[in-house]
Structure formats: structure tokens, C-alpha cells
N, C-alpha and C positions, 0 to 999 in steps of 0.2 A: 629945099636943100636936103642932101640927103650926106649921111657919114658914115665913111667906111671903116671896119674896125679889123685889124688881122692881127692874131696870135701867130708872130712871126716865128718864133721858138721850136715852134711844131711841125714849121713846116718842114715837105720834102723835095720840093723844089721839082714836081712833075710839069710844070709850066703851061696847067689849063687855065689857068688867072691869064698867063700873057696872051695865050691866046685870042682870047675875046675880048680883051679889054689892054693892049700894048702901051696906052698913052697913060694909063696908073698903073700897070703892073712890068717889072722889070726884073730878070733872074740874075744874083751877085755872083759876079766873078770870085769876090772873095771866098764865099761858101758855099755856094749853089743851090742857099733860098729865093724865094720871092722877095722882093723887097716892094712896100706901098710906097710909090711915087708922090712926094710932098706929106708922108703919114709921120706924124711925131711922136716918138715911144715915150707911154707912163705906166711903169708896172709891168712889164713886158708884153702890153699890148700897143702896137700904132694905127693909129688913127687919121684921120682926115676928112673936112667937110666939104661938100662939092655939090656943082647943079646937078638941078635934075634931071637935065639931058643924060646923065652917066649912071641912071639908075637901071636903065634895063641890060645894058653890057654886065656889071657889076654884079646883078644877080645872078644872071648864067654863072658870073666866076664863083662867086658865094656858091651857087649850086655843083657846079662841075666838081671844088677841091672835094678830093678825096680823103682828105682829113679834117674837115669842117671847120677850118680855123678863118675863114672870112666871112664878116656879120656885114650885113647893111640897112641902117637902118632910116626913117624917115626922120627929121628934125624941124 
């Protein structure tokens, strides 16, 4: 299992997360951040756990943002 953690607040909504990864990454109409698919905010960070099939997409995104706001970590 691995868990995704994104400082959504910061972001800027350039949409290299959706790119590589569409099925957890989705850009809001309301604001035109990223928003984590199924991630639930505490402290103004969201989260979510998920298989490890979604680790290697998710790191590219973790690496691609250009504002460093998405972690992944192993759990």
C-alpha cells in the first residue's frame, strides 16, 4: 500500500499530476487546482491510501509538480 499526500492550497493547477496519472488526479472547475481523487483533507493536506499498482504513475506526478506539493509515500 502506498499513500498519496498533496498540499492542495499550493497548488497551480499546471496539470502534470493529470497527465500521468488521470484515474487519481482531476483539475476543479471550481478553481483550477488539482484536486486527489478519493484524498480526504486534514490540516490542509489530502490524502489517500492505495495499491501499489499506482506507485510508479504517482511518482512521476510527485516528481513532474512543479511546486512540490505531492508526497508518496510507502505504508
Amino acid at each position: 500500500m502506498i499513500q498519496i499526500i498533496q498540499q492542495r492550497e499550493k497548488c497551480i493547477g499546471c496539470n502534470a499530476c493529470v497527465e500521468v496519472a488521470d484515474y487519481r488526479w482531476r483539475i476543479s472547475k471550481k478553481d483550477g487546482r488539482c484536486t486527489l481523487v478519493g484524498g480526504v483533507e486534514k490540516k490542509g493536506f489530502f490524502s489517500v491510501i492505495v495499491n501499489d499498482h499506482e506507485l510508479e504513475d504517482n511518482l512521476l506526478a510527485a516528481k513532474n509538480c512543479p511546486v512540490n506539493i505531492i508526497k508518496v509515500q510507502k505504508k
